[in-house]
N, C-alpha and C positions, 0 to 999 in steps of 0.2 A: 476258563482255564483248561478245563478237560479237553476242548477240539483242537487246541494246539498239540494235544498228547494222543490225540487218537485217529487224527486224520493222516490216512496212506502217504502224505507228505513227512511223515515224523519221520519214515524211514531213515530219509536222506538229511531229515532238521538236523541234527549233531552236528555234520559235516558246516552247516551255514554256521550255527553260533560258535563254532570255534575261530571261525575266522572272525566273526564278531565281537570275541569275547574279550580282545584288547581293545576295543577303538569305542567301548561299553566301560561302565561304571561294573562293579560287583554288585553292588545292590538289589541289583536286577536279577541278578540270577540268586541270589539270598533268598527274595521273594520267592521264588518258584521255587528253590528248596525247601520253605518252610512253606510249600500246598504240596509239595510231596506225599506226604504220609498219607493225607487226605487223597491223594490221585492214585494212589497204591493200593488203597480200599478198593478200586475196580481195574487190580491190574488183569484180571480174565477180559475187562472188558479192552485194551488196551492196546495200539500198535507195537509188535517186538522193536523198533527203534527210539520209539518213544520211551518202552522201558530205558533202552540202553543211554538214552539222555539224560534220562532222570537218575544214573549210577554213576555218569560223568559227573553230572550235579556235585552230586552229594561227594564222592570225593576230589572236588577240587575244595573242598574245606574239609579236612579229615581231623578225625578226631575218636574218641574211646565212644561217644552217642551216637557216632555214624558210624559203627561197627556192627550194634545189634540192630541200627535200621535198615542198613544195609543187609544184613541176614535176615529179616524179618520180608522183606523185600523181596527178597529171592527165593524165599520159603512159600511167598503167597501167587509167585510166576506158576501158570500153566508151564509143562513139560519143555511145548514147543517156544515156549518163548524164554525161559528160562537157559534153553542153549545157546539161544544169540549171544544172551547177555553173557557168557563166561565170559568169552573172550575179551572182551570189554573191560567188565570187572577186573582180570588178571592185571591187565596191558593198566589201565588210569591208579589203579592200585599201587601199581609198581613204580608208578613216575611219583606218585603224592604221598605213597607211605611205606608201609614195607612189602614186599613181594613176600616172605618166608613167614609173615603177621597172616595176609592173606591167606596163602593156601592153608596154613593153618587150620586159618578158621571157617572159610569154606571151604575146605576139600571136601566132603559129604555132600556139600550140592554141588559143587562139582565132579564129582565120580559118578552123580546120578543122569547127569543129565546125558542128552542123548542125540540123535537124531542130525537138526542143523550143525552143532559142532562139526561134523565131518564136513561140511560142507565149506567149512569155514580153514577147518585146517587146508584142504585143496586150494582155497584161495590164497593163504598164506604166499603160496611158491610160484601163483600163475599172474596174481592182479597186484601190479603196481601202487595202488592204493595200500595195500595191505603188507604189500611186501617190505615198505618204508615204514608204515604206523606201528607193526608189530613185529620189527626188524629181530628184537634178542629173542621172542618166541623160537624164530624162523631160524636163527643160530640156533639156538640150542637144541631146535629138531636134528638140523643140518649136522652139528658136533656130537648127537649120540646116535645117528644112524639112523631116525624116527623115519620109519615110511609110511606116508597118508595112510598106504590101502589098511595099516592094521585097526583103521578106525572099523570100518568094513565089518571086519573080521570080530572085532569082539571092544565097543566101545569103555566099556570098565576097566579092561586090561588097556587100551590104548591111552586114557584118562589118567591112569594110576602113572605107567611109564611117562607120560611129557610133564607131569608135575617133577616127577622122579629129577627127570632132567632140566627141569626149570631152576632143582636146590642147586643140581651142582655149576651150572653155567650160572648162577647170580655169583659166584667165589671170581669169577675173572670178569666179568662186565663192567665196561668203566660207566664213568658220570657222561665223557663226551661221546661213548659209543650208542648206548642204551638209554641213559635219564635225558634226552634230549626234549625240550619242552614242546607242547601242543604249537604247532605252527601260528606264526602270528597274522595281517593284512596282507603282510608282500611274501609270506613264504611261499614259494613253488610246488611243497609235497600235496598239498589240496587243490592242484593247478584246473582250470579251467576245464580242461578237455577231461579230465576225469570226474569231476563235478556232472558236466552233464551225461558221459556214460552212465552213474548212478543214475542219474535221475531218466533216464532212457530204459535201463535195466529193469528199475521198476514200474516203471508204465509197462511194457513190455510181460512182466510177470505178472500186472493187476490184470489185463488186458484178458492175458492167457486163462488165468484161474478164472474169468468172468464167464470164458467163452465155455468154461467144461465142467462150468460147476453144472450140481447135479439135478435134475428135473427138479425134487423134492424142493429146490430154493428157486425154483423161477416163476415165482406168482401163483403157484396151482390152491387151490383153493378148497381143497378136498378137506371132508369134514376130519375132526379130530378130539383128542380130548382135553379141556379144561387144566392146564396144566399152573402150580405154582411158579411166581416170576423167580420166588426163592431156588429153586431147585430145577429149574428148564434144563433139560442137558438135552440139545438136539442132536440125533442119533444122524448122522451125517459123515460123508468121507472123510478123509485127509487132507484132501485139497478145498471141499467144504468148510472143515475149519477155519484152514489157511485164512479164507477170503472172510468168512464168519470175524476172526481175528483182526481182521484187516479193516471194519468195516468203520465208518465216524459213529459216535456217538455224539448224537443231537442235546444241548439245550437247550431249552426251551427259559425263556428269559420276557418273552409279551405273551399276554393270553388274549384272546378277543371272545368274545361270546354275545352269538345271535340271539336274542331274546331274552328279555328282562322276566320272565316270569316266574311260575309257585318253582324250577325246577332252575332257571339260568341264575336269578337271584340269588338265592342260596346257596348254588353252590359254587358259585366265582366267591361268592362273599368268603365263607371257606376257606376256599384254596388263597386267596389273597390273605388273609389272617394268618393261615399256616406255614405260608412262603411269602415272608414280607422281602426277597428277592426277585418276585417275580411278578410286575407291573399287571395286572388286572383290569381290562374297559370290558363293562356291558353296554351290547347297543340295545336300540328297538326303534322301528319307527314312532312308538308311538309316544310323543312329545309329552304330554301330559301324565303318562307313566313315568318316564325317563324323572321328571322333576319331580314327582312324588319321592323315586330315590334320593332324590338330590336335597331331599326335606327332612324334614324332622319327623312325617309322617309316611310312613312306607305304605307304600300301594298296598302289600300284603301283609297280614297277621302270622307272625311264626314265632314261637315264645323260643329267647335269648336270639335272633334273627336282629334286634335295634341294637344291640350293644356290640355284635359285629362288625354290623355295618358301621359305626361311629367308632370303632381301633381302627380299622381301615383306609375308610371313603377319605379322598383327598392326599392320602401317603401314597400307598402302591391297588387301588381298590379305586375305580372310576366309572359315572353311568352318562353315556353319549347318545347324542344322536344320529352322530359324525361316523356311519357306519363303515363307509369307504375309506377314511383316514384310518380306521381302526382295524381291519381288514388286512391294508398294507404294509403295517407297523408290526402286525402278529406271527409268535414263529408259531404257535399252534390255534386254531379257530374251533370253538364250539358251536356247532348246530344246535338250539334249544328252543324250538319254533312251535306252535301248535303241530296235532297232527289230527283233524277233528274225523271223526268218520264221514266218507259221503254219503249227504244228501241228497245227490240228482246222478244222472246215469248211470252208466254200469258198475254193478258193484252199491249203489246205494243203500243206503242203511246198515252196511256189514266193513267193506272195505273203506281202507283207510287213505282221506286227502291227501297226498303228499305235494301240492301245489305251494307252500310256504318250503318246503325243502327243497325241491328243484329250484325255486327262487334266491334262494339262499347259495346254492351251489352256483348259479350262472352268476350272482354277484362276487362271488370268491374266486371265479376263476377270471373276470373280468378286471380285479381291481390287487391280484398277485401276481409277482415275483420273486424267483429263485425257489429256495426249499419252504412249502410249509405242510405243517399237519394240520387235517380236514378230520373232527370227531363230532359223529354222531353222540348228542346227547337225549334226544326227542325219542321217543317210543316208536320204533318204525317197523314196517313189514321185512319179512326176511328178503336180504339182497336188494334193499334197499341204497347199499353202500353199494351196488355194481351199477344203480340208475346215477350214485352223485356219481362215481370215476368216470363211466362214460360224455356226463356230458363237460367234465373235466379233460378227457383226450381228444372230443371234439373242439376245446374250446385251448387246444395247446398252443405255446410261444417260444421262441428262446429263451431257456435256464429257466424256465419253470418245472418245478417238478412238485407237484402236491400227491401227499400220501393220506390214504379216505381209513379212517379207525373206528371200531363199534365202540363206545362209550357208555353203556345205560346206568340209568339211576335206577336206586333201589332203596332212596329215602321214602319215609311216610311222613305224607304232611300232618302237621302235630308236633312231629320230630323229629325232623326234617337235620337241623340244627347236630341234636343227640345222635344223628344215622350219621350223618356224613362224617362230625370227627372221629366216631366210634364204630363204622362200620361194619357187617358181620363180612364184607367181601366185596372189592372190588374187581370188575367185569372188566376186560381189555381186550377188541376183536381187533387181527389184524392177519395182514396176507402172511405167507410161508416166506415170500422172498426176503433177499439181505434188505431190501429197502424197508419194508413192510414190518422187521422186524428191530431196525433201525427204529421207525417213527413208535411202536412200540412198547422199546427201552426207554425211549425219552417221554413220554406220558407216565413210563411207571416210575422213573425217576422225580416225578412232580411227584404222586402220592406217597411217594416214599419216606418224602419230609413227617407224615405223620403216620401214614398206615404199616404196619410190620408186613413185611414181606410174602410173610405164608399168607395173609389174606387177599392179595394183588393174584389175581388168577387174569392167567393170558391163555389166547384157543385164537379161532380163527373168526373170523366177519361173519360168518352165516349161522355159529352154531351162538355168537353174542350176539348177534340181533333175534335169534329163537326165541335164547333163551328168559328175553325179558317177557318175551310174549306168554310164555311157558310159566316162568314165575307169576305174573300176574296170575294167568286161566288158573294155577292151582290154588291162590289164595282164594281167589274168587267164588273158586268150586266148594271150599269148604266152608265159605259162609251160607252158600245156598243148601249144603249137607245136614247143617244143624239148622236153616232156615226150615226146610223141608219135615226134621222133626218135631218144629215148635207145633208146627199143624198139627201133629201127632197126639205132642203131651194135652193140649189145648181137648183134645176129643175125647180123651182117656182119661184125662183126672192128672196125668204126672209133669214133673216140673223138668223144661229142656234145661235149667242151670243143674240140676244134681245128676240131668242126665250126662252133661259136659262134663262134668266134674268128675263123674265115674269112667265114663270112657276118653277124657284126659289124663289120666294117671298110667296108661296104657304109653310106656315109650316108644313103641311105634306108629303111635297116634299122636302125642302132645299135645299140650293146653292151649297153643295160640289158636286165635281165629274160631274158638269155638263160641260165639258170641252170640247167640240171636237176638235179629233186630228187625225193623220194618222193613230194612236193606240194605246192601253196599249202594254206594256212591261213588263220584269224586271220577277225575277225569281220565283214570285209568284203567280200572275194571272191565266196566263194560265198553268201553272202546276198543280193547285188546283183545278182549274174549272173541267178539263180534269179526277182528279182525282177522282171528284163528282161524274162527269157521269160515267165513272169506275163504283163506286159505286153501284150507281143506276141500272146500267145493271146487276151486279150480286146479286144485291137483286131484282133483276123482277120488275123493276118499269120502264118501256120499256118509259111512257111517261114523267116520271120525266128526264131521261133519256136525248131523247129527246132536252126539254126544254134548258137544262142548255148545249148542243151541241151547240146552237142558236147564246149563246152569242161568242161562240170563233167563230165558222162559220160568225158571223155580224163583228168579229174585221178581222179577214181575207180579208174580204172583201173589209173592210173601207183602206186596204193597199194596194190590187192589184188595187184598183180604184184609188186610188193618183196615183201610179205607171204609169194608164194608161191615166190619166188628165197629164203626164210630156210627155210621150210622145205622146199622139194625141197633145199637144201644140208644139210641136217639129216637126210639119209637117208630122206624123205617122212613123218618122226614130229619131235613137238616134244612129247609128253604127257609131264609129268611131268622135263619139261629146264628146266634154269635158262637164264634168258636174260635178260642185262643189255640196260635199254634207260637209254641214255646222254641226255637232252636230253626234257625233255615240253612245252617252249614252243610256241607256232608257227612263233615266226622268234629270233634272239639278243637279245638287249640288250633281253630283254622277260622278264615273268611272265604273260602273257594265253593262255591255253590254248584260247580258241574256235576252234572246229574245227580243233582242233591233229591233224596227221597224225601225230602219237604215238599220241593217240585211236584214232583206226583201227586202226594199227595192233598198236596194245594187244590192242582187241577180237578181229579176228581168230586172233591165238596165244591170247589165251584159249580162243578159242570150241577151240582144238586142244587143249588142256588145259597149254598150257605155263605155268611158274611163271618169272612177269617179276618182276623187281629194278628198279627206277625210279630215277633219279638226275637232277636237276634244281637247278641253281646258285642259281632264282630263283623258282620256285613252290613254294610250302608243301605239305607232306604231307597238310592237309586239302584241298587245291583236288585235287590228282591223285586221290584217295579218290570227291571228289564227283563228276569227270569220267566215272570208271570206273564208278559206281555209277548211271549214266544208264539207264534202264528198259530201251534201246534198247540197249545195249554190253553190259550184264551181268544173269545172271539172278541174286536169291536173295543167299548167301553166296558166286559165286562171288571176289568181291573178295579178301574177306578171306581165303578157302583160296590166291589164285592170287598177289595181290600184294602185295610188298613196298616199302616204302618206304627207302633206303638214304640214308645218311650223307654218304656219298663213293665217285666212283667204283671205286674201288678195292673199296672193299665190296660195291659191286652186282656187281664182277667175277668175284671171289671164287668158287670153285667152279663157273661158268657154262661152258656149251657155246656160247656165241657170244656177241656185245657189237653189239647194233645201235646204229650214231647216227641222232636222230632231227632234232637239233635243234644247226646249225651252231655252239656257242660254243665261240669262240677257244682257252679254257681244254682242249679236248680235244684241241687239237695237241702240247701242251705233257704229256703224260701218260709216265708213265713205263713202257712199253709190252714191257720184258722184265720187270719185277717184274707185270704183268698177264700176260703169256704164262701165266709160272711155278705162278701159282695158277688157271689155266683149266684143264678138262679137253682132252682131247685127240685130233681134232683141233682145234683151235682158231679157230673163225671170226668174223671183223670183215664188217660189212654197213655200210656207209657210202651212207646216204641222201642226204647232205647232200657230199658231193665232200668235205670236211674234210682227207682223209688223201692225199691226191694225189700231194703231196710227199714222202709217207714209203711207197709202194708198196713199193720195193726194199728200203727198211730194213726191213720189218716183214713181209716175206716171207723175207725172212733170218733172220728171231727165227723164223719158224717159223708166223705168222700166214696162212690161206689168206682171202684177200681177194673183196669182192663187193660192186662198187660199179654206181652209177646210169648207164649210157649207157656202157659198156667193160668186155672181160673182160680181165681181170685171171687167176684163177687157171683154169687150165687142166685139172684134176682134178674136176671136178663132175660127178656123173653126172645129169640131169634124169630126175626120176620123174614131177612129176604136173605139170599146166597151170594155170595164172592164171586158168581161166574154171571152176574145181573152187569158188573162191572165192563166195562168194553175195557181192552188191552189196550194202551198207549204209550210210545215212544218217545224221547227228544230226537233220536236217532232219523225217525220218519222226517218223509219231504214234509215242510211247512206247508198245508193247505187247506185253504179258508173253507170251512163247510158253508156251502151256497145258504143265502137265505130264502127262508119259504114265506 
């Protein structure tokens, strides 16, 4: 409905449906009176002839409810578009109701208005179109002496005088002179040749305004700030607006989305539940995912993430393989691809792959036509959106036009679900130009079905692909913050929770993130960070650089020193000891194991020869299998001699010399922990990575349990044999390679 109302053709659309509007049913235009109201909600956003349609509308059926809609209407017009429409309103008014009803009731928005009216009174006396359609205006200027130029001169006094003489020229206007009805199919006053003047005039004016709009609208890309979509007022000419005014509004009615995964799943799943108008396919290649969605069991764990997917899947919510049909079909595309850090060449270990997004971009512009939007939803390096556009101008065709937008997420997996319908801001990069700001408005008009306005924040491409990097590196920085003082409290006797707790209550601190733990994880942290400094190295900023190394260098750390707290508590040997590890996720209320601090921590008791038991609520025994057998983690057959895979935790406890938790779920407070003492050897140790057990200190030191947890001692009997730096440093990050055999 809206692009009938907003596209530069609406100027001259009135002119067609009048001639249409006998050889047509009414019904037709009922309909479109009654999505009025609803299209007057963006009359800012709006063509001035479109409004003037939508006032034809409404009164060719007049009545006492299209009085205050019509004021309500006219109240809600911008200035500039607001003067079109007087004239309009006067002239349809007067043929369907009363003229002296009218100014009545708008004369206040008519004495205000401004600007275009003069433009229009000139036309009155020069253009043949006008001079026929608003014939008794044009008397009644002509019979009380009105001359144009007093528009000029002082618009309020020229406004006030032609209503003046609009009261007294309705006293002599007849029905044959004046009430003459809107021309029908064969009338001559809409004739041919003045038909397409309009439609020449205004080609002619878009043309003009295109060629002189202002640098600030032609694509520049110059940084800016973070502005509400509620509130955007771009500070732009007059002829700026104009064209601004002028411009379509897109929408967006297919979504397509490249990659089914922790970030594409959920949040199509999402926006399809929230816009059951707007047709939702995710692809992937990869088939045996695709039909996981298509199941009853979802490839991935995301709690209220099933009962989404199942209001959905099959209505307007759909997962394909069929990437190219879906592609074609979409007015907007989601990019949500891996973005893994590289492993091999320049840039390795630090800078980020972007080989799955350059893929993705040569098959969007291979497999489109006409208008679509291209949005970045994948974590990517800044100006990352100027490598898709280019190879999008490289790969141009007739009426193809794709506009490239920053897009990032800022769910946590966990709550992923809870972030997206409730969350604290959504992100929208996009160019300065009419176009850019175009594809834009039609992204924020999808979040808009459930997000409030003030939290839809729009800026430009480079400062939304920053700033996801930026958000990350600061979350990241403050778990290695308080990571750094558990080391602290641990030397000194004091506890990092009452330390958190104290310098959380500081409002310019806050309480989130101050968690100490074995580590962050999960696929974004340290992929981002790493990409930063990347960054930073190759723009010369050696000591930003640096910095932001710090915090991945402080989380490394905080894991080979757990590591090396399990085994100096183990008598400085772990070979050939069983050792439950409880949790292999990253973080709870997930199955995603990327750079899960299990990982690590797996690896180094291996590398000691210890035989680990794994137990995990929510990751499959082949995901842990493939983790461990990373070229990087393990050599050979050490997997299968070193690890097992377990049941229940209860099993993985079973005959073990210690029970590490790796991974905070709830489910492990709840454990029955003297039937686990019983079957442990002895002595018996608990390593609590994750603070879980906090509350049961004293009970579980009562069973008999010697405790060893993150940032506070706890048991008092440890004798320390060897140091945390005995530990060699290890990445997933590094190239995969096989240490030669001796």
């Amino acid at each position: 409905m809206y692009q009938c109302f907003v596209s530069p053709l609406a100027s001259w659309f009135p002119f067609v449906l009048k001639i249409q509007f006998y050889a047509q049913e009414k019904a037709w235009y009922k309909k479109i009176i009654s999505s009025s109201l609803e299209i007057s909600d963006h009359a800012e956003l709006l063509d001035p002839g479109a409004l003037n349609l939508i006032l034809h509308l409404k009164c060719l059926y007049p009545g006492k409810k299209r009085v205050n809609e019509l004021r309500v209407l006219m109240l809600k017009m911008p200035v500039l578009v607001r003067d079109k429409s007087v004239v309009t309103l006067i002239y349809v008014s007067y043929k369907f109701a009363s003229l002296e009803a009218t100014i009545d009731t708008f004369s206040d928005v008519i004495i205000e208005s401004f600007g275009i009216f003069t433009g229009y009174v000139f036309q009155m006396f020069v253009n043949p179109v006008f001079t026929d359609k608003y014939r008794f205006i044009r008397r009644a200027m002509a019979e009380g002496g009105f001359d144009p130029c007093e528009c000029i001169c002082s618009h309020e006094h020229a406004m006030r005088r032609l209503i003046n003489l609009l009261r007294q020229s309705q006293s002599y206007c007849t029905d044959t002179e004046c009430l003459q009805e809107l021309p029908g199919p064969n009338s001559s006053s809409d004739n041919g040749i003045s038909f397409a003047m309009i439609m020449m005039a205004w080609v002619v004016i878009a043309l003009v305004l295109f060629l002189l709009r202002p640098s600030n609208l032609r694509g520049s890309n110059t940084a800016g700030k973070a502005t509400s979509q509620h509130n955007y007022q771009p500070t732009v000419p007059f002829t700026a607006k104009i064209w601004i005014l002028g411009a379509v509004m897109f929408e967006i009615k297919k979504i397509c989305c490249i990659g089914a995964g922790y970030v594409g799943g959920p949040t199509c799943s999402v926006i399809a539940q929230m816009c059951p108008n707007i047709k939702v396919t995710v692809v992937d290649v990869n088939e045996a995912r695709i039909n996981a969605w298509n199941s009853d069991t979802l490839p991935i764990y995301e709690p209220g993430l099933q009962e989404v997917v199942e209001s959905c899947r099959g209505k307007n919510l759909f997962f394909s393989t069929s990437i190219d049909d879906a592609i074609r079909e979409a007015d907007l595309v989601f990019i949500s691809v891996n973005t893994p850090t590289k492993t091999y060449g320049m840039g390795k270990g630090r800078a980020a792959d972007l080989k799955y997004i350059e893929a993705c971009a040569r098959r969007i512009a291979q497999n489109s036509n006409g208008y679509k939007i291209v949005t970045e939803k994948s974590t990517v390096p800044v100006r990352a959106a100027e490598s898709i556009r280019r190879i999008f101008d490289a790969n141009t065709k007739p009426n193809l036009d794709l506009q490239v937008l920053s897009n990032p997420e800022f769910l946590a997996e966990g709550t992923a679900i809870k972030d997206l319908k409730n969350p604290d801001r959504v992100l929208i990069g996009g160019d300065d130009s009419p176009e850019g700001q175009k594809a834009v408005r039609a992204l924020c008009a999808v979040y808009e079905h459930w997000v409030p306005k003030e939290k839809i924040l729009t800026t430009n491409t480079w400062s939304s692909e920053l700033s996801k990097l930026a958000a990350n590196a600061f979350l990241a920085q403050r778990i290695s913050s308080i990571n750094s003082i558990s080391a602290l409290c641990e030397a000194t006797g004091a506890d990092v929770e009452e330390v958190a707790r104290a310098i959380g209550t500081d409002q310019r601190i806050g309480n989130k993130f101050l968690k100490a733990s074995v580590g962050f994880g999960g696929s974004c942290f340290q992929k981002d960070v790493l990409n930063l400094v990347y960054l930073c190295e190759a723009l010369n900023l050696p000591e930003v650089a640096r910095y932001w190394q710090q915090v991945i260098d402080m989380n490394d750390y905080q894991r080979r020193r757990f590591a090396s707290r399990i085994i100096d508590s183990l008598f400085n040997t772990v070979t050939d000891k069983k050792i439950a590890i409880l949790g292999f996720a990253f973080k709870k209320d997930t199955g995603d194991t990327r750079e899960s601090s299990s990982i690590y921590i797996s690896k180094y008791l291996m590398d000691e020869g210890a035989k680990l038991h794994i137990y995990d609520p929510k990751v499959p025994k082949e995901q842990i299998i493939f983790d461990l057998s990373h070229l990087g983690v393990s050599e050979d057959n050490q997997v299968s001699r070193l690890v097992t895979i377990s049941k229940d935790p209860y099993e993985a406890c079973d005959g073990a010399h210690a029970l590490v938790i790796c991974t905070e779920w709830d489910m492990f407070k709840e454990l029955d922990y003297e039937r686990i003492h019983k079957k442990m050897l002895k002595p018996a140790f608990i390593f609590d990575g994750r603070r879980v057990l906090d509350d049961l200190h004293n009970e579980l030191q009562v069973i008999g349990f010697q405790i060893e947890t993150i940032g506070k001692k706890v048991s008092a009997k440890r004798i320390p044999f060897a140091s945390s730096c005995e530990i060699p440093k290890f990445s997933l990050q590094d190239p995969p390679v096989k240490k030669p055999r001796v």
